[in-house]
C-alpha positions, 0 to 999 in steps of 0.5 A, spaced: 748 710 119 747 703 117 748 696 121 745 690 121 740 689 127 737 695 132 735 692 137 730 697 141 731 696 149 737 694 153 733 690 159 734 683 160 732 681 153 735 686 148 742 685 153 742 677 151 740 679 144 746 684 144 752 679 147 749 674 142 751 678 137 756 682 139 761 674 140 758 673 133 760 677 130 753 681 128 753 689 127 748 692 131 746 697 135 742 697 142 738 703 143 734 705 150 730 711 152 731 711 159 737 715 160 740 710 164 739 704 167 732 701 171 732 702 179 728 696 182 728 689 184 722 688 179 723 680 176 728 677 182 727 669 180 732 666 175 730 659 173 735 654 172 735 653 164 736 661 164 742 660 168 744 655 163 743 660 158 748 665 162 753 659 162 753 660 155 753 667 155 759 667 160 755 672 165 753 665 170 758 668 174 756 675 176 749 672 178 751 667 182 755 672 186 749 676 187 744 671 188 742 666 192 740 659 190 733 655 192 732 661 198 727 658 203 720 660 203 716 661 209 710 662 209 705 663 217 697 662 216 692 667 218 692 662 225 699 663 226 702 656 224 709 657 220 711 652 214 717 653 211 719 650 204 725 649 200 730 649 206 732 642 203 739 640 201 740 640 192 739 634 188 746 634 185 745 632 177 749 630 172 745 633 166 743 639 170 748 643 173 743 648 176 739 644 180 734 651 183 733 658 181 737 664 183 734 670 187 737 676 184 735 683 183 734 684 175 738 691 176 744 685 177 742 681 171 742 687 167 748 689 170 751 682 168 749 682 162 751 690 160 759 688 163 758 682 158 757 686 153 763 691 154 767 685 155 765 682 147 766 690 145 759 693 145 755 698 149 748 700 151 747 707 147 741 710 153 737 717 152 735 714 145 729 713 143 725 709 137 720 714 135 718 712 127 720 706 123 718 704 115 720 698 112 722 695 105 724 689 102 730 690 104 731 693 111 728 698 116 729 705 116 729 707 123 728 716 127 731 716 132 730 721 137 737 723 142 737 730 146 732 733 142 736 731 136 734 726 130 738 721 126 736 716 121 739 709 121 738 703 116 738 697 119 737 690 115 733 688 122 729 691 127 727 687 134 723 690 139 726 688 145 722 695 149 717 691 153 709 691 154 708 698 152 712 696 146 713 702 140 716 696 134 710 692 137 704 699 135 708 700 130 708 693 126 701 693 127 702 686 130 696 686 135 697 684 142 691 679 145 689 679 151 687 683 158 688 687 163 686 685 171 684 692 174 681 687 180 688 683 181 694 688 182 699 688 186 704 694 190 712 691 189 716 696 193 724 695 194 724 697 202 729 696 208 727 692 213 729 692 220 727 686 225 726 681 220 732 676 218 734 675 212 735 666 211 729 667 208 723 668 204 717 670 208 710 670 206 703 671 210 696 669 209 691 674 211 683 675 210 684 682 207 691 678 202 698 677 202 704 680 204 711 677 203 718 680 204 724 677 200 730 679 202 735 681 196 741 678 196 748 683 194 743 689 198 740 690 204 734 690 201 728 686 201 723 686 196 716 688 198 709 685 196 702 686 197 696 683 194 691 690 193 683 688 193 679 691 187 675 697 189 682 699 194 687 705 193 691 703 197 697 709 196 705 708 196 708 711 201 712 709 207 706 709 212 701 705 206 705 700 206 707 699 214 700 699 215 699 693 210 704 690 213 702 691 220 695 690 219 696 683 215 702 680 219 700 683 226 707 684 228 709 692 230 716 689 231 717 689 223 719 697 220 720 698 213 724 704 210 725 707 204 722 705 199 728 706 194 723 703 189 715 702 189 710 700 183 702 699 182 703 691 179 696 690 175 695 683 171 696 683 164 696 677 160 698 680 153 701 675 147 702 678 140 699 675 135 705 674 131 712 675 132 714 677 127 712 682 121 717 683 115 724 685 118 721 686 124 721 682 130 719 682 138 721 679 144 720 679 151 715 683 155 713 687 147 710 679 145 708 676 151 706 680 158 704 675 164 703 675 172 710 674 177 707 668 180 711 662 178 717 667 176 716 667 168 717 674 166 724 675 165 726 667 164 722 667 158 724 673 154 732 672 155 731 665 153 726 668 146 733 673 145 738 667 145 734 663 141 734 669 136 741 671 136 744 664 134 740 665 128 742 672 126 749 670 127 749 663 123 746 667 116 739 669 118 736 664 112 729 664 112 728 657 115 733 660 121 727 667 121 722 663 120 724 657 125 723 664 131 715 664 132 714 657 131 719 656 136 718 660 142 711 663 141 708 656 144 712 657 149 710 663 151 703 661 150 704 655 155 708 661 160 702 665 161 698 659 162 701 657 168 703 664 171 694 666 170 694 658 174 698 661 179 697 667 181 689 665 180 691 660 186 695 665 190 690 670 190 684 666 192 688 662 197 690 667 200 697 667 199 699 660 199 706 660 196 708 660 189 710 653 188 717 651 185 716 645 181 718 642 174 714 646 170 717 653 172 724 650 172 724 652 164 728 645 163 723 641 160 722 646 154 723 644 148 722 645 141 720 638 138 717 638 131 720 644 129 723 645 122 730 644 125 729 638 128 731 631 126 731 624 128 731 617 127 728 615 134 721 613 136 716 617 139 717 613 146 725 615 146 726 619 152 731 624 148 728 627 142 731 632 136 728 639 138 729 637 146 734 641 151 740 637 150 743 636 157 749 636 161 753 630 164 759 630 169 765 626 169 768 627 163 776 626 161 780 630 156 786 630 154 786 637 157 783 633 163 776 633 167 770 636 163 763 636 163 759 637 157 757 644 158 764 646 157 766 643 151 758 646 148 760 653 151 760 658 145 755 658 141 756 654 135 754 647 132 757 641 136 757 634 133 756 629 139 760 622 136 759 616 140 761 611 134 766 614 127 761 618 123 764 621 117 762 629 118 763 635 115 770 639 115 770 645 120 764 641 124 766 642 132 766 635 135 767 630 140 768 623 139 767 619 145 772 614 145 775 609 151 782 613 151 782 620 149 789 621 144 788 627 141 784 634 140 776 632 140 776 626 143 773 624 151 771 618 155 765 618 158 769 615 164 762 615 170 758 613 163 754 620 165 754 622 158 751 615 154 745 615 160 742 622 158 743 621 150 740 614 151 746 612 146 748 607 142 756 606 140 753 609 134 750 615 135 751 621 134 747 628 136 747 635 133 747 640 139 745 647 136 748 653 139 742 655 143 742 648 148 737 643 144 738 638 140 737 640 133 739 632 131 738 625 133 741 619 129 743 612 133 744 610 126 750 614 126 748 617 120 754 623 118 751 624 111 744 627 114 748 632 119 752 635 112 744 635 110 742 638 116 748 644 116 745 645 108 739 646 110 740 652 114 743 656 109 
């Protein structure tokens, strides 16, 4: 049996990578050796540039349901004193439509996502595993392994999507550079909790470390957290994680049950040397592995997944493969840069909460000097070809209100005229004009739209099918997007 990409692991990432190929129109096959879904909360924070990507996708919904936005933080001190963070109203932004992360188990991301991918006509294929592959020039030749029985299948592509003991990754012969903390480790446990509310996030700082409980929305759940000191064995029963838990808030009124789900977290900070080998790709934990701290993880690699996918669908030329590494592999980078920074903090400091800034909100990524990004602005324009492109509110088409995230949604080229650029033919483009009398035309009535491109009335914007700017011309140049469109093939 053939297909044109095999995707080894349906977790968060291999889901994304699924539904973008799946709505594309790509050949695939999706393979998961574990029988059935996960269980456990395990990666619950979703940043505001993921939700931006689950718009896209069409699963935004689904996990705003089952989530709850900026959750309040609140954090009590060895000597008693409680603070709390986070409880102040959101910012409303036109560019940004998702101002704060989301607390969502990552059972439900993946349950969002796996509903998605039966909506485009796909599936998870679970109980099969990758066992062995060998590649050509032409493709891969995968065994896979399913009820003991073994099937040979020939793919064009193979992406390994199956996580920090990645088998693609092993057997790619890509390294994985990096190391493992054994001095900093954490147990995470799903547990119910009684005399304890649940409108916020709690965290206390103790001399022997941190333990928090977040609640965990669309369950009666709360996610348990314990900081464990090297040299410690600390046992993952009922009774070891109450006695931390008493030990650490010095309250006997807060009882634990369960736990549904409990691990032993230790800190790796793995990246692989390289995303890429032949026709093999990685993505996710199987090329980049950090602490939870900053909540990265999970971001990262569905965002890697999306990144790829458009590129498979629009041709999977040399220049779009090539483009993958380059684009994300800094990206990780710089993530497991912060996350160590953070977690270093959080565990010298005693558990001083887990910042919510700028840094982690996955916004401010971009992928300026890229191979597929160009422009005619200078160094100093706020908005570059290879930035996030952004969102903005108040806008009037014939079929009435819109913001641009909606006329953007579905992965495709999107051509952003503000003056008469001649474009190529089939090109989906918005004009933006003062009275909208046809298909493709808008108003940019609240001038929402002009301020976030920083726009003339001649510019004109390509936004590519994953949310960037992949041009910028305020000279209003039509031939260099055909140009830009020809290059990609």
């Amino acid at each position: 049996m053939s297909t044109e990409v095999l995707i080894a692991g349906a977790g968060p990432t291999g889901l994304t990578l699924a539904c973008e190929l799946a709505r594309g129109g790509v050949p695939f096959r999706l393979v998961e050796a574990t029988l059935g879904p996960r269980p456990g909360s395990r990666g619950k924070g979703v940043q505001p540039r993921t939700l931006e990507v689950f718009d896209d996708l069409g699963v935004v919904g689904r996990a705003l349901a089952h989530g709850r936005l900026a959750m309040p933080i609140r954090s009590t001190a060895p000597d008693g004193q409680v603070t709390t963070s986070g409880a102040e109203p959101l910012e409303e932004r036109p560019d940004i439509p998702y101002p704060a992360g989301l607390i969502t188990p990552e059972w439900r991301v993946e349950e969002a996502l796996r509903l998605r991918l039966a909506e485009l006509g796909g599936a998870v294929e679970f109980g099969t595993a990758l066992e062995s592959f060998e590649q050509s020039d032409d493709g891969v030749s995968a065994v896979l392994v399913k009820d003991g029985r073994t099937e040979t299948v020939a793919a064009r592509w193979l992406v390994g999507c199956d996580g920090g003991h990645s088998v693609v990754r092993k057997r790619a012969g890509i390294p994985f550079e990096g190391e493992t903390r054994d001095e900093v480790r954490m147990i995470v446990a799903d547990v119910g909790v009684d005399g304890l509310g649940r409108d916020a996030w709690h965290m206390w700082r103790h001399d022997e470390g941190l333990v928090n409980l977040c609640p965990l929305p669309s369950t009666d759940l709360f996610q348990y957290q314990a900081s464990i000191a090297p040299g410690q064995d600390p046992g993952l029963g009922l009774v070891d994680l109450q006695g931390i838990l008493e030990r650490r808030t010095g309250r006997a009124d807060i009882r634990l049950g369960g736990p549904e789900w409990v691990s032993l977290w230790r800190a790796n900070v793995r990246l692989a040397g390289r995303y890429r080998e032949g026709r093999v790709f990685l993505a996710g934990d199987a090329a980049h592995i950090h602490s939870p701290a900053g909540g990265q993880g999970m971001n990262t690699g569905i965002q890697d997944a999306h990144n790829l996918g458009w590129k498979f669908a629009a041709g999977a030329s040399p220049v779009l493969l090539d483009s993958y590494e380059a684009e994300r592999r800094p990206v990780a980078a710089d993530v497991l840069a912060l996350s160590d920074a953070r977690l270093k903090q959080a565990i010298e400091q005693k558990g001083i909460p887990i910042r919510r800034d700028a840094k982690t909100t996955q916004l401010a990524v971009n992928y300026r000097g890229s191979a597929l990004t160009r422009d005619d602005r200078d160094e100093t324009a706020a908005l570059r070809a290879g930035d996030r492109a952004p969102d903005a509110t108040g806008l009037s088409t014939m079929d009435g209100a819109r913001r641009l995230f909606d006329l953007t949604r579905g992965a495709r080229f999107t051509a952003l005229d503000f003056g008469t650029a001649a474009l190529p033919p089939g090109l989906k483009t918005s004009r933006v004009v003062a009275r909208p009398a046809g298909a493709g035309e808008l108003a940019d009535t609240a001038g929402h739209l002009a301020a976030a491109y920083g726009a003339t009335d001649r510019t004109l914007v390509l936004i590519r099918p994953d949310g960037y700017v992949g041009l910028i011309s305020d000279a209003g140049d039509g031939e260099a997007v055909s140009a830009y469109l020809a290059a990609l093939r």
